[in-house]
NUFIMAR-436975 format. One record per atom (N, C-alpha, C): residue number from 1; atom name; x, y, z. Coordinates in steps of 0.1 Angstrom, whole numbers, always signed. Each point is the difference from the previous one (the first is absolute). Layout:
NUFIMAR-436975
resi=NUM | name=CA | east=X | north=Y | up=Z
...
***
This chain:
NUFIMAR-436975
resi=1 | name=N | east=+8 | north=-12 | up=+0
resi=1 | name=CA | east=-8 | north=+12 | up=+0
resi=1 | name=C | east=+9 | north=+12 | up=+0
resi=2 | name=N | east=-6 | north=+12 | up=-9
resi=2 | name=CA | east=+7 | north=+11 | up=-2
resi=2 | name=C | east=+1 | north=+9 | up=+12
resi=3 | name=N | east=+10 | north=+3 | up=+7
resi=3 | name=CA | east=-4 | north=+14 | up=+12
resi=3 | name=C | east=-4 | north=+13 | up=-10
resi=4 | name=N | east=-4 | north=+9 | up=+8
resi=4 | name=CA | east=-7 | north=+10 | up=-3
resi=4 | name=C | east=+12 | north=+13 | up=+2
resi=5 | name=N | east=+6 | north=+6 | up=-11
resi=5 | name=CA | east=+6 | north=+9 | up=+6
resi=5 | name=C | east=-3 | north=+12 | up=+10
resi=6 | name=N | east=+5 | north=+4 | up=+10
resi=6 | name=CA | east=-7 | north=+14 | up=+6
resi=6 | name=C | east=+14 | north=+13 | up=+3
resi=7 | name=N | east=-11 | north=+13 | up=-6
resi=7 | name=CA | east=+8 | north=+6 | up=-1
resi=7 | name=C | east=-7 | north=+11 | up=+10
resi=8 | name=N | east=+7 | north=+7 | up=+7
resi=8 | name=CA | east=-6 | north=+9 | up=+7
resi=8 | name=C | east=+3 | north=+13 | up=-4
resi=9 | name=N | east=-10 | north=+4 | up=+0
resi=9 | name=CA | east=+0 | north=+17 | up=-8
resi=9 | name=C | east=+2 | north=+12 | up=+9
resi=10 | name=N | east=+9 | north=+7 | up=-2
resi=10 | name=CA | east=+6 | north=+13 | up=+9
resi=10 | name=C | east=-6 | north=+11 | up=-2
resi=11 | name=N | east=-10 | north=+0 | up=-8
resi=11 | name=CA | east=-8 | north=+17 | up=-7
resi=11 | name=C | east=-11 | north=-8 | up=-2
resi=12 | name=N | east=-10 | north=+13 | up=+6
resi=12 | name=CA | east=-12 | north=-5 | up=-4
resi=12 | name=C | east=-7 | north=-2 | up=-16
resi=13 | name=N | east=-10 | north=-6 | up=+1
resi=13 | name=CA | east=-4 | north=+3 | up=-16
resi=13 | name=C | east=-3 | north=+10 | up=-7
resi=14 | name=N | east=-2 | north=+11 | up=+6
resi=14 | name=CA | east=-7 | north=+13 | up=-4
resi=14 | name=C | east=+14 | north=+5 | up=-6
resi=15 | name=N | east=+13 | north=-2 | up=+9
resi=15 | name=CA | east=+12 | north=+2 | up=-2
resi=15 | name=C | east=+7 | north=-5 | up=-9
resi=16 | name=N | east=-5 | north=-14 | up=-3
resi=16 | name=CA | east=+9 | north=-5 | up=-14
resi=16 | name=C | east=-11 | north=+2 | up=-10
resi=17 | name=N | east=-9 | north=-2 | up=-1
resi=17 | name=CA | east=-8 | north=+12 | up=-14
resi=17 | name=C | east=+3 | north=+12 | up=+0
resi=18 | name=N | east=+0 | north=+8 | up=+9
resi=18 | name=CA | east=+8 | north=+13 | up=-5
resi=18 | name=C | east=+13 | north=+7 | up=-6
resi=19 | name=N | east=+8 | north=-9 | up=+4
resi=19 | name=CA | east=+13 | north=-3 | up=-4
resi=19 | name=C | east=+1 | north=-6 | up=-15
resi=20 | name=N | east=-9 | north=-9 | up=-3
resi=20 | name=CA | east=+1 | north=-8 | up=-10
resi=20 | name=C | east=-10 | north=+10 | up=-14
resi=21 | name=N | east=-6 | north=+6 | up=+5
resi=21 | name=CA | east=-13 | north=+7 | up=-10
resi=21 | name=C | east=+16 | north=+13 | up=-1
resi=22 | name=N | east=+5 | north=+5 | up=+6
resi=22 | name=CA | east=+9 | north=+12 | up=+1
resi=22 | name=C | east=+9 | north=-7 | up=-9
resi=23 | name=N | east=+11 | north=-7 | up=-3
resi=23 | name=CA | east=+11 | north=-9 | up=-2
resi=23 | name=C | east=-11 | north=-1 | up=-17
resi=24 | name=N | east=-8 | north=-5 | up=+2
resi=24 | name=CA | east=-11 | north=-6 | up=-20
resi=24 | name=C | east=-3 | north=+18 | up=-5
resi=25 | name=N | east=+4 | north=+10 | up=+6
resi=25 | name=CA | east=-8 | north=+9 | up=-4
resi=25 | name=C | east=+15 | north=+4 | up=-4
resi=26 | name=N | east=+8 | north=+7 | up=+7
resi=26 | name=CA | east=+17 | north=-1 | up=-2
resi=26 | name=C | east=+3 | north=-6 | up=-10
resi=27 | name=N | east=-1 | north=-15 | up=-3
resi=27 | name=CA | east=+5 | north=-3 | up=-13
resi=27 | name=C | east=-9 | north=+5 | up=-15
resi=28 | name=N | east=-14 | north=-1 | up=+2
resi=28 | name=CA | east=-9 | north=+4 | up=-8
resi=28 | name=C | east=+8 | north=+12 | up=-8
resi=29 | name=N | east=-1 | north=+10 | up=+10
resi=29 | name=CA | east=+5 | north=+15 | up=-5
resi=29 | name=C | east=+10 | north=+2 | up=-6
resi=30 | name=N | east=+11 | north=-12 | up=-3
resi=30 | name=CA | east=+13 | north=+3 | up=-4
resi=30 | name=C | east=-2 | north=-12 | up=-19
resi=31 | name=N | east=-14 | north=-5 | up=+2
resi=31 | name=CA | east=-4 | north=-10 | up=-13
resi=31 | name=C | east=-4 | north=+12 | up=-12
resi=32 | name=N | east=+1 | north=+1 | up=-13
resi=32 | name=CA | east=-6 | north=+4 | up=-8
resi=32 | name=C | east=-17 | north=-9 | up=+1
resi=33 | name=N | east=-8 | north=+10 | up=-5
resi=33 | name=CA | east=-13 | north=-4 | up=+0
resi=33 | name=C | east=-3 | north=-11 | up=-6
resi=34 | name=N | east=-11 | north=-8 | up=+5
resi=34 | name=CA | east=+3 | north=-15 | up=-7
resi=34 | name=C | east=-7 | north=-9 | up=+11
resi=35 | name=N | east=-2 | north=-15 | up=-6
resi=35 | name=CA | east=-5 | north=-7 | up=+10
resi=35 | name=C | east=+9 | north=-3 | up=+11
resi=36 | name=N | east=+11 | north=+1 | up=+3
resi=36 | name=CA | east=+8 | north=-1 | up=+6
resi=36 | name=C | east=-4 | north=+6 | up=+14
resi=37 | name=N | east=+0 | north=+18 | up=-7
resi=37 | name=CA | east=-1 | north=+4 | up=+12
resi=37 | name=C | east=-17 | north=+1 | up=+3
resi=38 | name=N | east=-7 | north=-1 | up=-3
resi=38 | name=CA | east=-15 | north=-6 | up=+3
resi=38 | name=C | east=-2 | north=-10 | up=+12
resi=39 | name=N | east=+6 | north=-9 | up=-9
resi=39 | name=CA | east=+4 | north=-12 | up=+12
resi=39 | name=C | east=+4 | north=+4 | up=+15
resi=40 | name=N | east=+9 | north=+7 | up=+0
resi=40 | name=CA | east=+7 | north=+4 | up=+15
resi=40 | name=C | east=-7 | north=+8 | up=+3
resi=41 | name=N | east=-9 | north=+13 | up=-5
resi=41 | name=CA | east=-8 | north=+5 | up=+7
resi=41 | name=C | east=-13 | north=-4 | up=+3
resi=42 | name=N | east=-6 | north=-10 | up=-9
resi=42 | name=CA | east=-12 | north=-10 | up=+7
resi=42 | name=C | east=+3 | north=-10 | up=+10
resi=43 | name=N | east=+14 | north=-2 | up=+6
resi=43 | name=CA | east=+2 | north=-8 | up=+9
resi=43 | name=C | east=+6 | north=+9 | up=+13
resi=44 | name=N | east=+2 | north=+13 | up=-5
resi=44 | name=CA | east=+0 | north=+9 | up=+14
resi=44 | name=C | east=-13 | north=+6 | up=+4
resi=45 | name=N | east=-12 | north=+1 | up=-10
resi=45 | name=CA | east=-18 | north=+3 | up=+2
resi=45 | name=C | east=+0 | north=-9 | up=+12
resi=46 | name=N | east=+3 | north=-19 | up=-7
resi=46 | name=CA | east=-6 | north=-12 | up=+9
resi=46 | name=C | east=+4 | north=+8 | up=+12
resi=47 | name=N | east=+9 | north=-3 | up=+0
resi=47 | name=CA | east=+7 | north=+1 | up=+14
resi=47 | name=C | east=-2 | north=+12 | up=+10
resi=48 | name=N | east=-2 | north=+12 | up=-6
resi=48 | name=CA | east=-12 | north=+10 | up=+11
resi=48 | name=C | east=-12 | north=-5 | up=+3
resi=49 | name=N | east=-8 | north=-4 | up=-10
resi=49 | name=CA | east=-14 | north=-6 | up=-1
resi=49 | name=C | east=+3 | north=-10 | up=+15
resi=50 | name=N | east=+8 | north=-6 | up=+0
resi=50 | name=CA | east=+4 | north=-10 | up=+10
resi=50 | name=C | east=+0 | north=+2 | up=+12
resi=51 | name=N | east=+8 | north=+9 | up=+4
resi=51 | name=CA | east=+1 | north=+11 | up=+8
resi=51 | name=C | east=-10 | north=+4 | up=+6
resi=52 | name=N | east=-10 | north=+6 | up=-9
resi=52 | name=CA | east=-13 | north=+4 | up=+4
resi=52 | name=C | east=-9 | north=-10 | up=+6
resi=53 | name=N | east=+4 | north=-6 | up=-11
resi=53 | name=CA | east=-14 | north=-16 | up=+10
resi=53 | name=C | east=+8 | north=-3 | up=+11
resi=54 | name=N | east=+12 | north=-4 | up=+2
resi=54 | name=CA | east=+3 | north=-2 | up=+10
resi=54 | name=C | east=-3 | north=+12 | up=+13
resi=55 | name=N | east=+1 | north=+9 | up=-1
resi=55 | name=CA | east=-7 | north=+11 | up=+8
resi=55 | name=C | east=-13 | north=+0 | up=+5
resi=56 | name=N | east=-2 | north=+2 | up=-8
resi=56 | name=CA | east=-20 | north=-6 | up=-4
resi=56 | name=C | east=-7 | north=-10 | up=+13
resi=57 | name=N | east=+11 | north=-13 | up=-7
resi=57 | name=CA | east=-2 | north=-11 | up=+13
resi=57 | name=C | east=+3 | north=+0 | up=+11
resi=58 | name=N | east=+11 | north=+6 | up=+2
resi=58 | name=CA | east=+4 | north=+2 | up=+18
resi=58 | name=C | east=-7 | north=+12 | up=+8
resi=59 | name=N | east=-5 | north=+7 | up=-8
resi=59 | name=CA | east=-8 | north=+8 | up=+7
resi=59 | name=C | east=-14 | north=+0 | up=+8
resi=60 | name=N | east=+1 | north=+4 | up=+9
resi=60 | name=CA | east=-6 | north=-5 | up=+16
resi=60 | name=C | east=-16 | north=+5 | up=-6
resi=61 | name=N | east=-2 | north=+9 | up=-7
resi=61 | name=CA | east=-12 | north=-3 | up=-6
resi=61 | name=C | east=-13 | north=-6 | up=-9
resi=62 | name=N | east=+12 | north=-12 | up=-4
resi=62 | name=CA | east=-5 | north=-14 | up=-8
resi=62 | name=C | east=-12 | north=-6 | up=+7
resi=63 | name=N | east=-10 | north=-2 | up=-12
resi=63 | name=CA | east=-8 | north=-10 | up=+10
resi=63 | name=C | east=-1 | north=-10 | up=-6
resi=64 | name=N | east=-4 | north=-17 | up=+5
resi=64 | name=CA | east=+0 | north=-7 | up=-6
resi=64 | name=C | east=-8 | north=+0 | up=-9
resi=65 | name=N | east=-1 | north=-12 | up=-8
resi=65 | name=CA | east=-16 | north=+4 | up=-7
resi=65 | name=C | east=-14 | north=-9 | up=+2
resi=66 | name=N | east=-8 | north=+3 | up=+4
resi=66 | name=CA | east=-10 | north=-9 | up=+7
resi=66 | name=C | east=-9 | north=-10 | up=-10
***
């Protein structure tokens, strides 16, 4: 049986999407226009979008849904 690798994470999540949407936007800007840089800036969108939901859900005025 396979073990399960575990890695423990030192930044929160909000913290490595922000970093990572900043770092895809940084390279974007240095691409001539093109799907290339499309690409990196629809994977820096996800990653706010992310952000948000994740915000969304930790917040103390979530209700479940009945």
């Amino acid at each position: 049986m396979l073990t399960r690798r575990r890695y423990k994470q030192t930044k929160t999540l909000d913290q490595r999407l922000a970093e990572e949407a900043i770092r895809l936007r940084d390279e974007a800007r240095v691409l001539p226009p093109g799907r290339q840089r499309e690409m990196l800036l629809r994977r820096a969108r996800q990653d706010e979008t992310a952000m948000q939901i994740d915000a969304w859900l930790r917040s103390p005025g979530l209700k479940a849904p009945i």
